[in-house]
FISERO-735629 format. One record per residue: residue in three letters; x, y, z of N, C-alpha, C in turn. Coordinates in steps of 0.02 Angstrom, whole numbers, padded with zeros to 5 digits, always signed. Layout:
FISERO-735629
alaXYZXYZXYZ ...
END
This chain:
FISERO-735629
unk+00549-00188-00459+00558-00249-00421+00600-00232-00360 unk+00573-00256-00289+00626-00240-00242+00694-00290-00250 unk+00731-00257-00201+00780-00297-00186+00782-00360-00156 unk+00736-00367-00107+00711-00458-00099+00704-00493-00135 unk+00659-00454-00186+00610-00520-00237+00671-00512-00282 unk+00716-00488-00295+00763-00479-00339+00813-00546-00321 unk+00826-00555-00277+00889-00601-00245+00828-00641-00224 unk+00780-00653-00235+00746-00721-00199+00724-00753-00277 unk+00715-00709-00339+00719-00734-00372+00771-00767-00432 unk+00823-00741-00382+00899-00784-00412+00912-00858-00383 unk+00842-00876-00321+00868-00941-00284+00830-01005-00340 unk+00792-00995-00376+00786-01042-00441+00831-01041-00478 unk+00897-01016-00481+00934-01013-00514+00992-01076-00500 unk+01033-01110-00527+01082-01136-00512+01138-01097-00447 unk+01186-01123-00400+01220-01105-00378+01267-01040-00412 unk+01283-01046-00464+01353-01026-00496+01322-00960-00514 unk+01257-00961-00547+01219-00924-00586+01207-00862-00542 unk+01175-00899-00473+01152-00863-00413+01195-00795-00399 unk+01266-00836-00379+01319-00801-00361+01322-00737-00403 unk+01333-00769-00471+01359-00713-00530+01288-00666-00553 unk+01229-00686-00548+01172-00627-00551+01166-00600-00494 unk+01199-00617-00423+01180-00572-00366+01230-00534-00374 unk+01288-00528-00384+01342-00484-00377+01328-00444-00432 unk+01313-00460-00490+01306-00408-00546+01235-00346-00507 unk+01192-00392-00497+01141-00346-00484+01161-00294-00417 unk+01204-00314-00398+01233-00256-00328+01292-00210-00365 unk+01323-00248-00410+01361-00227-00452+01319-00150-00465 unk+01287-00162-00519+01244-00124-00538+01194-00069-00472 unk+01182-00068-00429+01152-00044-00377+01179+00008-00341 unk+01258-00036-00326+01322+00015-00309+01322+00059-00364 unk+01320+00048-00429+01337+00108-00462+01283+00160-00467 unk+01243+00141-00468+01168+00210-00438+01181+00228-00367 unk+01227+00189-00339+01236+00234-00263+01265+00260-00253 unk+01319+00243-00277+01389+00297-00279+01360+00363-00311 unk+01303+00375-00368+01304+00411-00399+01248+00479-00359 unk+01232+00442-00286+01206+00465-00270+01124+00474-00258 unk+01100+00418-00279+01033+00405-00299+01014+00365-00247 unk+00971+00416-00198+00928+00393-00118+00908+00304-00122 unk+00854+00295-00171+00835+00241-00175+00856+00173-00178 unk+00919+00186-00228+00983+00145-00238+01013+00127-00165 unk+01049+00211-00123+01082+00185-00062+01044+00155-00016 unk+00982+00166-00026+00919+00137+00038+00934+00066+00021 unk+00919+00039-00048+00918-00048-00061+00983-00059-00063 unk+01036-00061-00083+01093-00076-00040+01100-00082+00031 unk+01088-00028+00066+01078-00028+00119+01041-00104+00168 unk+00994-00110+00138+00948-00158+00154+01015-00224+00128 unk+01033-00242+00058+01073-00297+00041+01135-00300+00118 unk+01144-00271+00128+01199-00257+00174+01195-00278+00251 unk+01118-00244+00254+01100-00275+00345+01071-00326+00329 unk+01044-00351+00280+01013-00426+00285+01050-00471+00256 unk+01114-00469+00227+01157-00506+00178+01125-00533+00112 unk+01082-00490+00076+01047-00496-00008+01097-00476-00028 unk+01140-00531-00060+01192-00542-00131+01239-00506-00101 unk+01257-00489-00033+01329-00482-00023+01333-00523+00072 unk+01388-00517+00094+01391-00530+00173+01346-00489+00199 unk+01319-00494+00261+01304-00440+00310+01364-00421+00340 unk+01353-00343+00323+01393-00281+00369+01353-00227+00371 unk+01329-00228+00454+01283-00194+00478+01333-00113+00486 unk+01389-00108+00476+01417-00049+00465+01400-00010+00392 unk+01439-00055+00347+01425-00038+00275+01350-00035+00252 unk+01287-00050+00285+01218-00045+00287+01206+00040+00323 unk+01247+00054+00367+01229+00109+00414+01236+00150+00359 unk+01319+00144+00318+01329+00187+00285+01297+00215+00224 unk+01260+00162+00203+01227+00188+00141+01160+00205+00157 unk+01102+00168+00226+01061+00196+00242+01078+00288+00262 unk+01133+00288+00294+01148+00361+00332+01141+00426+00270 unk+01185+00406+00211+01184+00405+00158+01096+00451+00119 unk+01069+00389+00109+00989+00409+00081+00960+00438+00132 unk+00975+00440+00187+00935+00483+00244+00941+00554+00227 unk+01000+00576+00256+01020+00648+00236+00993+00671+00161 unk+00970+00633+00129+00925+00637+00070+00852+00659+00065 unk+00847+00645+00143+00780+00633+00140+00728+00569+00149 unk+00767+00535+00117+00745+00451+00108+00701+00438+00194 unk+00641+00453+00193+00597+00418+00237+00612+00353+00265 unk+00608+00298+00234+00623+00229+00254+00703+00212+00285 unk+00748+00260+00237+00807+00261+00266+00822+00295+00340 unk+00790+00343+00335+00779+00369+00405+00762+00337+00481 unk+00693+00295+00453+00674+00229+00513+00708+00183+00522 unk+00754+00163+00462+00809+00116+00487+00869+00145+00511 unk+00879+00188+00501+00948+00222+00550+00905+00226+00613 unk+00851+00254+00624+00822+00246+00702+00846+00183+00722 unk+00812+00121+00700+00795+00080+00714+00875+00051+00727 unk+00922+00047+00713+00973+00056+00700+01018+00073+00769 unk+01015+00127+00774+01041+00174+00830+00982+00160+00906 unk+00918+00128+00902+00870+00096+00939+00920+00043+00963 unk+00933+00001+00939+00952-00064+00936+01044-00064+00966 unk+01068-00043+00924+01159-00031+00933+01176-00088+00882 unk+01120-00104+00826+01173-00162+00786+01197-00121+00720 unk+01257-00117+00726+01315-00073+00668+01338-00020+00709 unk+01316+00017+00747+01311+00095+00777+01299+00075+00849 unk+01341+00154+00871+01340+00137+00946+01261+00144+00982 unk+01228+00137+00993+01154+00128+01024+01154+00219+01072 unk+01117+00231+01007+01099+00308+01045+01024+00323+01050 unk+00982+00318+01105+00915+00327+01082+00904+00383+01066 unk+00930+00452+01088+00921+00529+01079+00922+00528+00981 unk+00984+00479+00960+00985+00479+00893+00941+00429+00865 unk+00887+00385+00882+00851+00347+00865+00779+00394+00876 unk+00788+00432+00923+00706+00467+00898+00741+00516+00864 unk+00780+00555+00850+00784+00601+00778+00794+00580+00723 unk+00796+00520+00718+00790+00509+00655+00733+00464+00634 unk+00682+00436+00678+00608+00409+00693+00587+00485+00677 unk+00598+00525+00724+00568+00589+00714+00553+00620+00633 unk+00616+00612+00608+00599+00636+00537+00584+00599+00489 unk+00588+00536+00486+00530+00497+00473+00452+00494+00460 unk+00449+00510+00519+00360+00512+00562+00359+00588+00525 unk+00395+00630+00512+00375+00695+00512+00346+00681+00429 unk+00385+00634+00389+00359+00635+00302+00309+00599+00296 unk+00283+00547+00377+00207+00536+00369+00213+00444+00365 unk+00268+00447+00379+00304+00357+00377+00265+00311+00428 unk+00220+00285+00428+00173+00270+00500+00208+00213+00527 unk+00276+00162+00524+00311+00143+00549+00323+00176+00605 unk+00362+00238+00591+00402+00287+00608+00382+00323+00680 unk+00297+00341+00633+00251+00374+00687+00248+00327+00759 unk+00242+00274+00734+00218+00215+00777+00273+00218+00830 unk+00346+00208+00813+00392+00191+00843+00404+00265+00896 unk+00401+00327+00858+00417+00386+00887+00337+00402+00930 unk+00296+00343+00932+00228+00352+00998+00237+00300+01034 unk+00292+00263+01020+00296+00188+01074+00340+00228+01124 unk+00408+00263+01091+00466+00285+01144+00437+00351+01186 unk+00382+00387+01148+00358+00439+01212+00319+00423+01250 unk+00294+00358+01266+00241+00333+01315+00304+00284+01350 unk+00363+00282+01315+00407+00243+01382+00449+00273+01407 unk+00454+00346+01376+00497+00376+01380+00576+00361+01381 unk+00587+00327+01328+00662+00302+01296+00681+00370+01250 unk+00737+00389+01254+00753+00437+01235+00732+00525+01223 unk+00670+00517+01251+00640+00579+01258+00609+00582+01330 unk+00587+00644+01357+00546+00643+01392+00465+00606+01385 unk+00455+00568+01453+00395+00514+01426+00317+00570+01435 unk+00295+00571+01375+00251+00604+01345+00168+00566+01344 unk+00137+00552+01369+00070+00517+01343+00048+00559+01277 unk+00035+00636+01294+00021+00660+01246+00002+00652+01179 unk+00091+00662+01172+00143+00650+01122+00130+00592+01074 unk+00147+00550+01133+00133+00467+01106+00068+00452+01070 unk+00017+00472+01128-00052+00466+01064-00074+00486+01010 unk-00031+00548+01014-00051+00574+00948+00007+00551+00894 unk+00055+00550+00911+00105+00473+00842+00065+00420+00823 unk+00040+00387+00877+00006+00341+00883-00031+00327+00838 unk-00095+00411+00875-00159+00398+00816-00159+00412+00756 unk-00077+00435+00718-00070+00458+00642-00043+00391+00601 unk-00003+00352+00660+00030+00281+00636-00030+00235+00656 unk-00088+00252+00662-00146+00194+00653-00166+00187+00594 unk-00175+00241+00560-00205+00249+00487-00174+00218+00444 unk-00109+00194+00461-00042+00171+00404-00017+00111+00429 unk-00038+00072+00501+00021+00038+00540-00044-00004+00578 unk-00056-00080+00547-00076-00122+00576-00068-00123+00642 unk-00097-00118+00719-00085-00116+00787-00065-00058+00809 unk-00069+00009+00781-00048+00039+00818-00086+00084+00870 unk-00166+00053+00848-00239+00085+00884-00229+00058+00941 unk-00199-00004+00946-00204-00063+01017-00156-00007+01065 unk-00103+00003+01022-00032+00049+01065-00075+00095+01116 unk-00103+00146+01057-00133+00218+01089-00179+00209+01114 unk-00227+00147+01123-00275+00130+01168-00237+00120+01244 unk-00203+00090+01221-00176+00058+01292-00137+00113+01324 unk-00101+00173+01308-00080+00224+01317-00145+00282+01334 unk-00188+00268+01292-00262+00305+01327-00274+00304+01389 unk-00253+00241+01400-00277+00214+01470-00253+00247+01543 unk-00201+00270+01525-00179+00314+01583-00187+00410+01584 unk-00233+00418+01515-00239+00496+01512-00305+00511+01537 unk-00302+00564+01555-00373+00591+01579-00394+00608+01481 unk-00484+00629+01503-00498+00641+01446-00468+00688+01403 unk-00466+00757+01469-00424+00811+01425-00361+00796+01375 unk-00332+00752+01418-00265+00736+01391-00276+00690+01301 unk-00325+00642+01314-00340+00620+01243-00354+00682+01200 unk-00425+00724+01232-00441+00793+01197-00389+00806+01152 unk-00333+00823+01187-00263+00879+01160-00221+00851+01107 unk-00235+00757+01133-00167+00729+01084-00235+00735+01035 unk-00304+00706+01035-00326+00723+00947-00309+00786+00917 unk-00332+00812+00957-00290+00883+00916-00224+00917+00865 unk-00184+00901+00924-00120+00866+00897-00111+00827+00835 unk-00145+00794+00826-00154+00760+00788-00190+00782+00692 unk-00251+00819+00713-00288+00847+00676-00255+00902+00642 unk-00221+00943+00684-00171+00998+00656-00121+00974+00644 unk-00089+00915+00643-00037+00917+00615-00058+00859+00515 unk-00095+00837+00518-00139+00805+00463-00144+00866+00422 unk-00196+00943+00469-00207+00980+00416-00125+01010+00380 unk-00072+01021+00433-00018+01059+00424+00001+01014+00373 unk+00002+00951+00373+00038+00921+00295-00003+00938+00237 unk-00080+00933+00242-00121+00929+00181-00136+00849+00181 unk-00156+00808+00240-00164+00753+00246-00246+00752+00265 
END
């Protein structure tokens, strides 16, 4: 059960009840996080920037997303982008919002892909890439409702060659995972 449906299904609950099953269940969450367990700090993480069963503190969210990242944690990763994209908790670094989009997109996260082919066609934090972008693009289409519209519209300014290269791009990096 996620952590939403978890605290959304404490709102049939009485007031008092609410309170005391949301805190236990973070209760409990914190202690798989402390212990080090990615998944745990990722959904905390999430309770934290959205205020599920505790306040929002978009700091104490950084920290436990930052946390499951260095883990590995994919999803945790796009939200520290997204994160460091933005400047809410963290000082707004885009150089640190595509490396950590970057490694994201690299475990195949088509959010991720999407976001790390939006910033190389605007060139926010990286050098602006069409390339680049299309080919994020065309890996975060397969996984990411709209993201064909993105790299279409980013098509639009490449010569053919240039599409040529980003499929490519693309194709070799599918085979390089085993995708």
């Amino acid at each position: 059960m996620s952590l939403t449906v978890a605290v959304v299904a404490l709102l049939g609950a009485s007031a008092s009840a609410q309170t005391s099953d949301a805190a236990s269940f973070v209760r409990h969450l914190r202690a798989f996080a402390e212990k080090g367990q990615a998944d745990s700090q990722y959904k905390l993480g999430i309770a934290y920037d959205e205020g599920l069963g505790v306040p929002k503190d978009h700091p104490e969210a950084f920290k436990w997303f930052r946390l499951a990242a260095e883990q590995g944690h994919a999803h945790s990763q796009f939200r520290l982008g997204d994160m460091y994209k933005s400047g809410e908790g963290i000082a707004k670094s885009e150089p640190e919002a595509v490396n950590w989009f970057r490694k994201a997109a690299e475990q195949g996260l088509a959010n991720a892909q999407g976001m790390l082919g939006i910033l190389y066609a605007k060139g926010q934090g990286v050098q602006r890439n069409y390339v680049l972008a299309y080919m994020w693009l065309s890996l975060a289409s397969e996984g990411r409702q709209g993201a064909a519209q993105y790299r279409d519209a980013v098509g639009a300014w490449m010569t053919a060659a240039q599409i040529a290269e980003a499929q490519k791009l693309a194709r070799d990096w599918k085979a390089a995972k085993g995708r």
